[in-house]
PyMOL commands that place a pseudoatom at each C-alpha (Angstrom):
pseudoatom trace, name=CA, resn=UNK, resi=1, chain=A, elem=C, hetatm=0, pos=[-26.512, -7.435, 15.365]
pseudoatom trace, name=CA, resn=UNK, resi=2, chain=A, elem=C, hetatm=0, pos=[-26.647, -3.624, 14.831]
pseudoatom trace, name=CA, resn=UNK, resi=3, chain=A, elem=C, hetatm=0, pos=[-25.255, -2.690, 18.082]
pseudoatom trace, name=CA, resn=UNK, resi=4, chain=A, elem=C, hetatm=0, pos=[-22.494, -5.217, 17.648]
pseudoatom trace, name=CA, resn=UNK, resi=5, chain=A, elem=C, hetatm=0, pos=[-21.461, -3.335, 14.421]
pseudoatom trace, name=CA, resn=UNK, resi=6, chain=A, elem=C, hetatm=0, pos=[-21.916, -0.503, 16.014]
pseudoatom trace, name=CA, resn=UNK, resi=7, chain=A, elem=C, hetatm=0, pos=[-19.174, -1.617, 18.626]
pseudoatom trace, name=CA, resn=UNK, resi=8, chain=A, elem=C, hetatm=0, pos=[-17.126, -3.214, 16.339]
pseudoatom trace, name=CA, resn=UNK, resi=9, chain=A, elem=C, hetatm=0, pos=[-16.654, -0.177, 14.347]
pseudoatom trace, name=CA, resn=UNK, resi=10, chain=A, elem=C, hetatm=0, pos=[-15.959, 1.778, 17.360]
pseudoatom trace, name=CA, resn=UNK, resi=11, chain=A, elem=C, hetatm=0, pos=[-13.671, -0.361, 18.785]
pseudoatom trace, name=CA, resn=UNK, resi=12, chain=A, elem=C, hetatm=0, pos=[-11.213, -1.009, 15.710]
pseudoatom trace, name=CA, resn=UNK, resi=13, chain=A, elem=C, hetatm=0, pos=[-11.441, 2.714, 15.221]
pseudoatom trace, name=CA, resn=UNK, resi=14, chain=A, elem=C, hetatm=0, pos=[-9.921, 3.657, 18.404]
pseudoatom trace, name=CA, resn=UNK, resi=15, chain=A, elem=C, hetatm=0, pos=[-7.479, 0.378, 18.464]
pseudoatom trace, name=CA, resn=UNK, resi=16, chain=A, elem=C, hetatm=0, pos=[-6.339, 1.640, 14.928]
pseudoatom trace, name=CA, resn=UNK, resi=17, chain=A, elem=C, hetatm=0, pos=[-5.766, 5.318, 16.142]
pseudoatom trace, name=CA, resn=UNK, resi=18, chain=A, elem=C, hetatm=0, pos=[-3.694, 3.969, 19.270]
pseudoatom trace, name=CA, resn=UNK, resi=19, chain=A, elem=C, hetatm=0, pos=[-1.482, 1.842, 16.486]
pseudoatom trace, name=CA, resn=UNK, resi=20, chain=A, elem=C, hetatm=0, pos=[-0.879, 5.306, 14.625]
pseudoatom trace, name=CA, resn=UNK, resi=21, chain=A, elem=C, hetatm=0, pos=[-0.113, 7.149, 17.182]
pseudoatom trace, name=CA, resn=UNK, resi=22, chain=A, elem=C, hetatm=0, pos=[2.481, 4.114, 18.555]
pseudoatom trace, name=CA, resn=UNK, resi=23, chain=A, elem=C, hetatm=0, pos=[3.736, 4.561, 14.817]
pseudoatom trace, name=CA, resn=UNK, resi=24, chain=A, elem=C, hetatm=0, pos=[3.934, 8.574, 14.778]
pseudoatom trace, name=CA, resn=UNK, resi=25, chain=A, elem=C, hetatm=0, pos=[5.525, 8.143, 17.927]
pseudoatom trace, name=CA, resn=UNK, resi=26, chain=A, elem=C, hetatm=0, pos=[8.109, 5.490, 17.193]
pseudoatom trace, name=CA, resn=UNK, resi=27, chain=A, elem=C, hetatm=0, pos=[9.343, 6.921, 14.316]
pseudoatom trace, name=CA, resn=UNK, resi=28, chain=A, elem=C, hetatm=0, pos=[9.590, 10.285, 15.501]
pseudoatom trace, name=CA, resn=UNK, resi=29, chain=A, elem=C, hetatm=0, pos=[12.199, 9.006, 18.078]
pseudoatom trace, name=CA, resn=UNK, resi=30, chain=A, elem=C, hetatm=0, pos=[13.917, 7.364, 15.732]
pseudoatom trace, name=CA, resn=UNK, resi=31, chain=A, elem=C, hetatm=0, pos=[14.723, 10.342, 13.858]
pseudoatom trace, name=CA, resn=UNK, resi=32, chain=A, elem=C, hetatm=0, pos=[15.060, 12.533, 16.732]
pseudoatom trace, name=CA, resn=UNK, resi=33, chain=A, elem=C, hetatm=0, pos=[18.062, 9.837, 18.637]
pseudoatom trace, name=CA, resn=UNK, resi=34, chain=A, elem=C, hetatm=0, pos=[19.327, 9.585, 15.137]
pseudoatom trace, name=CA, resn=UNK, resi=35, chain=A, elem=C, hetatm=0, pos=[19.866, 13.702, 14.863]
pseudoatom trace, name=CA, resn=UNK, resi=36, chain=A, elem=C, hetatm=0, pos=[19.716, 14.804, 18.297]
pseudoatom trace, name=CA, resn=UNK, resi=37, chain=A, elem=C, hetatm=0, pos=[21.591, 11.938, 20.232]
pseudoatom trace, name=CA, resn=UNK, resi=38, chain=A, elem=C, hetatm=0, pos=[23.693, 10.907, 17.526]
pseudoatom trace, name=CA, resn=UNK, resi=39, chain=A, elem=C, hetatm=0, pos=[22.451, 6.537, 17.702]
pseudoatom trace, name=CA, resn=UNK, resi=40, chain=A, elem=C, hetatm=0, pos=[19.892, 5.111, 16.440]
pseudoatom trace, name=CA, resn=UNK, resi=41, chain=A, elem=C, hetatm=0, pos=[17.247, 3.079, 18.399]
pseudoatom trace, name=CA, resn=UNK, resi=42, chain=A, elem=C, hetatm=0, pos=[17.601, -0.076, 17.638]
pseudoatom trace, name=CA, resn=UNK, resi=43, chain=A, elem=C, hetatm=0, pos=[13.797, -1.318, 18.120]
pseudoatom trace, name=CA, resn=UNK, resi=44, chain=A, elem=C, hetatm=0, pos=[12.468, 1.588, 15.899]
pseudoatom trace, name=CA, resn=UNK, resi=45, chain=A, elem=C, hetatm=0, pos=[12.596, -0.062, 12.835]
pseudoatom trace, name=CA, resn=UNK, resi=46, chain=A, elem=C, hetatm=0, pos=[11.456, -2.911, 13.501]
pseudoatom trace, name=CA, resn=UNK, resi=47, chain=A, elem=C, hetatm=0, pos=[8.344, -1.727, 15.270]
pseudoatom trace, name=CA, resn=UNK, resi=48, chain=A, elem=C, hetatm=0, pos=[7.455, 0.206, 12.793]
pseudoatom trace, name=CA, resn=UNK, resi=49, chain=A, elem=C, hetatm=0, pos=[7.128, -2.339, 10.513]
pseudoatom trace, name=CA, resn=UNK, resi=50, chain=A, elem=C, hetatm=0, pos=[4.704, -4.575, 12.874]
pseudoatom trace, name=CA, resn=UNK, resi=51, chain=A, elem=C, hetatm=0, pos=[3.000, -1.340, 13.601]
pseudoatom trace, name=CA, resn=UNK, resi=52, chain=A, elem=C, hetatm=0, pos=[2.561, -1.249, 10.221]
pseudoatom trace, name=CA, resn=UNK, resi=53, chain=A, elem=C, hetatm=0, pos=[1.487, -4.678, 9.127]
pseudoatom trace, name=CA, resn=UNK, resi=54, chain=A, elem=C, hetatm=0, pos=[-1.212, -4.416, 12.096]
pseudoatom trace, name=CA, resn=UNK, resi=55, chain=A, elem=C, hetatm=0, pos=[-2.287, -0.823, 10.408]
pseudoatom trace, name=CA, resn=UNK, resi=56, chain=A, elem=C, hetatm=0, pos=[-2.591, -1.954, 6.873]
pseudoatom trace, name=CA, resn=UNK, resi=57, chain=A, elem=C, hetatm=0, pos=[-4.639, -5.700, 7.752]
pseudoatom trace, name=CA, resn=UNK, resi=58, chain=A, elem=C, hetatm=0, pos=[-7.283, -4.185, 10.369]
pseudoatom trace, name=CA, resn=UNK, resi=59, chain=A, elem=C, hetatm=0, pos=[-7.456, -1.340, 8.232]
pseudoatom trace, name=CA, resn=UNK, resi=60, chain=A, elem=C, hetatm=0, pos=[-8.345, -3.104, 5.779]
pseudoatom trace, name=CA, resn=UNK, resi=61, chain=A, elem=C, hetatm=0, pos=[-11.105, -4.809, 7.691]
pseudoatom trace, name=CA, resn=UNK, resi=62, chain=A, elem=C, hetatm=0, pos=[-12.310, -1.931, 9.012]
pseudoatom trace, name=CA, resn=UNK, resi=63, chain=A, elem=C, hetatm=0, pos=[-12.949, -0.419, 5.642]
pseudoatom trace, name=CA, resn=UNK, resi=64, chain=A, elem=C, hetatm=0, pos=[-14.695, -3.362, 4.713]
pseudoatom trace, name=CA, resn=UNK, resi=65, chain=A, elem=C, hetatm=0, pos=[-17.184, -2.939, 7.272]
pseudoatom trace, name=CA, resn=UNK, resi=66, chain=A, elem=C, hetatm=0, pos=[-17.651, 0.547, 5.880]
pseudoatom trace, name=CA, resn=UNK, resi=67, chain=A, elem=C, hetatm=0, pos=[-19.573, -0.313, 2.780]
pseudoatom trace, name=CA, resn=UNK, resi=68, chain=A, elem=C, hetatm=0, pos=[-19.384, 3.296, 1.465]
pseudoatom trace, name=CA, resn=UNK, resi=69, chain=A, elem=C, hetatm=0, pos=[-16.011, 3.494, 2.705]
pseudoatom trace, name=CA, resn=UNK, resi=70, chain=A, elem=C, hetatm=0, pos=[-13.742, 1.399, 0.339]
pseudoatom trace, name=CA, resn=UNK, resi=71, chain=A, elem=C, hetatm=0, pos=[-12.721, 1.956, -3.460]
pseudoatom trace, name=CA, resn=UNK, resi=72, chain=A, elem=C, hetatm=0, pos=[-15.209, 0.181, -5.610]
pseudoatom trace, name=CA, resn=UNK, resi=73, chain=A, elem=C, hetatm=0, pos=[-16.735, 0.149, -8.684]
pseudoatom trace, name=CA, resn=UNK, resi=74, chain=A, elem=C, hetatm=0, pos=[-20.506, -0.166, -8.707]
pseudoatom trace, name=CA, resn=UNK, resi=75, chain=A, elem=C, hetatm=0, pos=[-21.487, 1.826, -12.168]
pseudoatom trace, name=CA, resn=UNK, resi=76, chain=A, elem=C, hetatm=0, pos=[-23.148, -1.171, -13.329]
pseudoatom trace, name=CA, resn=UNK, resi=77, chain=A, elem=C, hetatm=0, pos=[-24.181, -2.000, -10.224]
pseudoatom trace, name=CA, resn=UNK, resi=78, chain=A, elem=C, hetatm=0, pos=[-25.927, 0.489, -9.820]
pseudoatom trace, name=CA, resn=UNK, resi=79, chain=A, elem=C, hetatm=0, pos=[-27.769, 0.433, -13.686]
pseudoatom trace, name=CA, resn=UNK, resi=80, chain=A, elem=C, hetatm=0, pos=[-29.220, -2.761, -12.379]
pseudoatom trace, name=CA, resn=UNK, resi=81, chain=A, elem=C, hetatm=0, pos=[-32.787, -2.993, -10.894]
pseudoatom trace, name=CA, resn=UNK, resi=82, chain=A, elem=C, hetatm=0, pos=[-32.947, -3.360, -7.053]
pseudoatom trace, name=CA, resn=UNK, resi=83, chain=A, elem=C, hetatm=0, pos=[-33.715, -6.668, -6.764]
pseudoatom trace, name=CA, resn=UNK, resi=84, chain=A, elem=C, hetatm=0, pos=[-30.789, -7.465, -8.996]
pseudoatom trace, name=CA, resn=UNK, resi=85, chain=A, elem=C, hetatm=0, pos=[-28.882, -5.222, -7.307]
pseudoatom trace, name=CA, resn=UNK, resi=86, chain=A, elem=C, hetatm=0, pos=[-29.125, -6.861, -3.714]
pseudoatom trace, name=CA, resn=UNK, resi=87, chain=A, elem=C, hetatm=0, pos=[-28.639, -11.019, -5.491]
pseudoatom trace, name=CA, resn=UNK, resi=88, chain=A, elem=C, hetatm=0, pos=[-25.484, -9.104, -7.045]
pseudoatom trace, name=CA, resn=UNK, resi=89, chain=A, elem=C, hetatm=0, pos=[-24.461, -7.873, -3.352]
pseudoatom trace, name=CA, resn=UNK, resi=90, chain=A, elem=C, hetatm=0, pos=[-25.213, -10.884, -1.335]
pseudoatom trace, name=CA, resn=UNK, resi=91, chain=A, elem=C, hetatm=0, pos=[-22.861, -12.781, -4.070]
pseudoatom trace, name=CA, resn=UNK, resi=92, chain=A, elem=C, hetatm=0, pos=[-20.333, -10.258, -3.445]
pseudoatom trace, name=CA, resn=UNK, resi=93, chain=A, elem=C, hetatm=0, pos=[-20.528, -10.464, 0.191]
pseudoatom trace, name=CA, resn=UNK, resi=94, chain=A, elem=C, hetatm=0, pos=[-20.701, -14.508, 0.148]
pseudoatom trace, name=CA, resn=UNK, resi=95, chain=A, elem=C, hetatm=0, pos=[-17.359, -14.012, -1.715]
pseudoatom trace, name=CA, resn=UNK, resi=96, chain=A, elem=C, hetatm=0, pos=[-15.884, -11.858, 0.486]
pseudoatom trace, name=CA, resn=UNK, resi=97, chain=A, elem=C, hetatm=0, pos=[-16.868, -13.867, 3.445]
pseudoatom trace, name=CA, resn=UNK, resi=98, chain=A, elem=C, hetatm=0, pos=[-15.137, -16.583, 1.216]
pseudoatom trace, name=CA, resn=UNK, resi=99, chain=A, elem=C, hetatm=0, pos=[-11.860, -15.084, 0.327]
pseudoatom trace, name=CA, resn=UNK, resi=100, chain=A, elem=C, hetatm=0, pos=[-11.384, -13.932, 4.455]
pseudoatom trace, name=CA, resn=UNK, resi=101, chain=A, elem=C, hetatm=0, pos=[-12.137, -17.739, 5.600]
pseudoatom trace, name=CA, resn=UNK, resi=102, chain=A, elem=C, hetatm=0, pos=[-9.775, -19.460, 3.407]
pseudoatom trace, name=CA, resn=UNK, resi=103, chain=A, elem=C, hetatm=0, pos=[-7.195, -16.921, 2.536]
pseudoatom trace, name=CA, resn=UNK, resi=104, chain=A, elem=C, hetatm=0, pos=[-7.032, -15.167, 5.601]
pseudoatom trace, name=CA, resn=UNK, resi=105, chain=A, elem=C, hetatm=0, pos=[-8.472, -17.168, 8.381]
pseudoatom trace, name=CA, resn=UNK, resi=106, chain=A, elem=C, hetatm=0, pos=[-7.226, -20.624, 7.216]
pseudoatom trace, name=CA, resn=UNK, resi=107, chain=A, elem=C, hetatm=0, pos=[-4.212, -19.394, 5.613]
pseudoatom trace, name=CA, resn=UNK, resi=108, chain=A, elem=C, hetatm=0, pos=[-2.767, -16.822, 8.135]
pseudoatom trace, name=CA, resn=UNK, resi=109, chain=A, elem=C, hetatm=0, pos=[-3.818, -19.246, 10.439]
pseudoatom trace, name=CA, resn=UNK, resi=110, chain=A, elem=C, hetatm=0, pos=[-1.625, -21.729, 9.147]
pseudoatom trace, name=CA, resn=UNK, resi=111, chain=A, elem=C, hetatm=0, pos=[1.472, -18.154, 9.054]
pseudoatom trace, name=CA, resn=UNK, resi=112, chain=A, elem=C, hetatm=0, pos=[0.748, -17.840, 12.789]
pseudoatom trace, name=CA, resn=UNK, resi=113, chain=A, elem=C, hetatm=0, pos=[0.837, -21.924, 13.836]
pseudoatom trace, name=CA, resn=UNK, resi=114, chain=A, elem=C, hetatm=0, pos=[3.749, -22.100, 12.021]
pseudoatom trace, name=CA, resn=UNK, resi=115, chain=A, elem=C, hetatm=0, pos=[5.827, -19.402, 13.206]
pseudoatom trace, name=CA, resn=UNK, resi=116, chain=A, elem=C, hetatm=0, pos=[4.649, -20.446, 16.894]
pseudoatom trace, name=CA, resn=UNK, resi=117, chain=A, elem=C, hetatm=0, pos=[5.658, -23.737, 16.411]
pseudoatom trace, name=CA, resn=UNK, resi=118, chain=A, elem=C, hetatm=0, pos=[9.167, -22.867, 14.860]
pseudoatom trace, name=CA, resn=UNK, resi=119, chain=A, elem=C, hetatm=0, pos=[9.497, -20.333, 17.734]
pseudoatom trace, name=CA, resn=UNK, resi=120, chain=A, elem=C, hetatm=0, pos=[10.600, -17.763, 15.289]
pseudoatom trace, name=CA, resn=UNK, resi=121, chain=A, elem=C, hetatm=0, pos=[11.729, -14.436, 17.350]
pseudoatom trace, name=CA, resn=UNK, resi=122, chain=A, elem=C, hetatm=0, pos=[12.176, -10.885, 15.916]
pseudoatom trace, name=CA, resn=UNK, resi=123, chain=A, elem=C, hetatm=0, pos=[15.532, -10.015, 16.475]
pseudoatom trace, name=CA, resn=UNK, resi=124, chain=A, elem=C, hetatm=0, pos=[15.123, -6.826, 18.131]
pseudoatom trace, name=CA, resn=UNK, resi=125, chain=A, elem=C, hetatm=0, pos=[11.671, -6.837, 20.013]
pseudoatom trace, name=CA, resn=UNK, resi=126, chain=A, elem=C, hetatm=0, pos=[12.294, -10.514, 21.142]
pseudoatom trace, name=CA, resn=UNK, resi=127, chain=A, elem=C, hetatm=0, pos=[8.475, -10.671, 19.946]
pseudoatom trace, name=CA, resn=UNK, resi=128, chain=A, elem=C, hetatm=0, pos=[7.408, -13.893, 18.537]
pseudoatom trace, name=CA, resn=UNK, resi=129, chain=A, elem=C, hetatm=0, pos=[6.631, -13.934, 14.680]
pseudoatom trace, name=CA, resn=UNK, resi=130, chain=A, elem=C, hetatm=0, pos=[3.197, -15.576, 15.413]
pseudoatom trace, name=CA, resn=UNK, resi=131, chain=A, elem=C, hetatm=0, pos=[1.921, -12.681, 17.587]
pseudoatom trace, name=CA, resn=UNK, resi=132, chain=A, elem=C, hetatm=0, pos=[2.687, -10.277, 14.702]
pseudoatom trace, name=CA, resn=UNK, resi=133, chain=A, elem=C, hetatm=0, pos=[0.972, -12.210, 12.027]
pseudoatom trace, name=CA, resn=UNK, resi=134, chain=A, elem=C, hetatm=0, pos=[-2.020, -13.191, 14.329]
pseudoatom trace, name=CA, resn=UNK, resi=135, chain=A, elem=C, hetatm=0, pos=[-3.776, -9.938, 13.127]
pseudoatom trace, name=CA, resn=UNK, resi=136, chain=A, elem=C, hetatm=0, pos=[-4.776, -11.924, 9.493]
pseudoatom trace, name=CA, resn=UNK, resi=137, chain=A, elem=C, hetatm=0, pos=[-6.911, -15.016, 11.064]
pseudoatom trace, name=CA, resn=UNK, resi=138, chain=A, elem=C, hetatm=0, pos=[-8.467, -11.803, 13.506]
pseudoatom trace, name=CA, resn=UNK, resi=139, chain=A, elem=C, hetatm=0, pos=[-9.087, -9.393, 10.407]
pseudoatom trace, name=CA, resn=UNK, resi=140, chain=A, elem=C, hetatm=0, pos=[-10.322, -12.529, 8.467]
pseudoatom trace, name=CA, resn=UNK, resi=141, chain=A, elem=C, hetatm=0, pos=[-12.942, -13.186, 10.947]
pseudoatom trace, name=CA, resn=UNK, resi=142, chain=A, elem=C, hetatm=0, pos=[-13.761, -9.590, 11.273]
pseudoatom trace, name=CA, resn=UNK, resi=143, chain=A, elem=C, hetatm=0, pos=[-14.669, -9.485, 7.533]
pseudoatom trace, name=CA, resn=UNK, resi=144, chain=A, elem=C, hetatm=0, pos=[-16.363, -12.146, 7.519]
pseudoatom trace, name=CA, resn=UNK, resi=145, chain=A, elem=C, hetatm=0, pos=[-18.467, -11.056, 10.397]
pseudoatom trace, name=CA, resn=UNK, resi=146, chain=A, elem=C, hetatm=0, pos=[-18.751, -7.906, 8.683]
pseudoatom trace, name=CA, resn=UNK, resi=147, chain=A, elem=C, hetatm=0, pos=[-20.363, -10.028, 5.599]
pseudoatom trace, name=CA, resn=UNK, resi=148, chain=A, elem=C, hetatm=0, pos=[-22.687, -11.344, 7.057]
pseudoatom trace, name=CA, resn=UNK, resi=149, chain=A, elem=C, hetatm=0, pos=[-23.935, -8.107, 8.744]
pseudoatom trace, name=CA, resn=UNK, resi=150, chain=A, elem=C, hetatm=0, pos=[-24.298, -6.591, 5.047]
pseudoatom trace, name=CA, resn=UNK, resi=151, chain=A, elem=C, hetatm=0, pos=[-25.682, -9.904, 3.721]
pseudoatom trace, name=CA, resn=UNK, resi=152, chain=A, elem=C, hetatm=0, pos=[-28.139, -9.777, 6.037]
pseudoatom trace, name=CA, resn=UNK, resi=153, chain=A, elem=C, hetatm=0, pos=[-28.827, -6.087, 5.463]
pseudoatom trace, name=CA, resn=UNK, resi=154, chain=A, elem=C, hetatm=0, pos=[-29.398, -6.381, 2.217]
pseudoatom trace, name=CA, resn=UNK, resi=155, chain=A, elem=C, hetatm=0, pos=[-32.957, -8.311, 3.330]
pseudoatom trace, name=CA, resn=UNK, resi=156, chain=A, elem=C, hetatm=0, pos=[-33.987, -5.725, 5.505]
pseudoatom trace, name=CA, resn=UNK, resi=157, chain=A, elem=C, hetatm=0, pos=[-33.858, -2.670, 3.284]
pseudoatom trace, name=CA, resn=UNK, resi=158, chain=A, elem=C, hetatm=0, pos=[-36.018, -1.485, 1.077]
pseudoatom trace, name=CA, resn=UNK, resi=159, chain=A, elem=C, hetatm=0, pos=[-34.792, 1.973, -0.227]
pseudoatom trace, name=CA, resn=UNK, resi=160, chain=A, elem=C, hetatm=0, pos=[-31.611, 2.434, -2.403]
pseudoatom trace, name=CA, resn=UNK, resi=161, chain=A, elem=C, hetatm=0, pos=[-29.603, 3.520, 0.278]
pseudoatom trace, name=CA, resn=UNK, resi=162, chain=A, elem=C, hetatm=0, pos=[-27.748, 0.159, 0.132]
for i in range(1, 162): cmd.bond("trace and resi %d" % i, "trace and resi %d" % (i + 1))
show_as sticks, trace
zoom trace
């Protein structure tokens, strides 16, 4: 399971530089045929946007898998005694895993079937909606694989590193 994390973590990292860099890019040529050329793209904007959504939902999967990574508040966590410590994190992750299966996998699952089924279009990209929003279900299953990987974790170590 560790070299799976390993790849998972390497993989999202270089899929969410590539959506930056789309998003450094795109916007940079919209300001420069705004200035330079004197008409706007008309794609730019709306890119951006999707470029955006993608960016902000895998991002935020990806800093769930990095356990030190994300805000959080573990003062009293970390008062307790270890044993207490890894019950409290295991119900934490099991709540996590939780929140990403119904919320995000069941839920933006429902977003994406929908918008498929309606054949929603963006207007500019000629993209269908459901493609956009298919990176919730993918970032729900991503946490929750990402759960289980520190649920289990929490079993195997025996220091206070975690």
């Amino acid at each position: 399971m560790e070299k799976m994390y390993v790849a998972l973590n390497k993989a999202i990292e270089a899929f969410l530089v590539i959506i930056f860099s789309l998003l450094v890019l795109d916007v940079v040529w919209q300001v420069v045929s705004r200035y330079v050329v004197g008409q706007s793209s008309s794609f730019t904007e709306e890119f951006a946007r999707f470029a955006l959504i993608w960016l902000t939902v895998l991002g935020a999967a990806y800093i769930n898998g990095q356990k030190e990574g994300h805000l959080s508040m573990d003062f009293l966590l970390s008062k307790l005694p270890q044993d207490k410590r890894f019950k409290r994190q295991r119900i934490i992750q099991i709540v996590m895993a939780l929140f990403a299966l119904v919320v995000m996998i069941i839920g933006g699952g429902n977003l994406v079937y929908t918008t498929l089924t309606l054949g929603q279009i963006s207007p500019a990209l000629n993209v269908p909606l459901g493609f956009v929003y298919a990176i919730v279900p993918i970032s729900g299953l991503i946490i929750i694989f990402f759960s289980i990987y520190h649920y289990r974790k929490t079993f195997n170590t025996t220091t206070n590193e975690y």
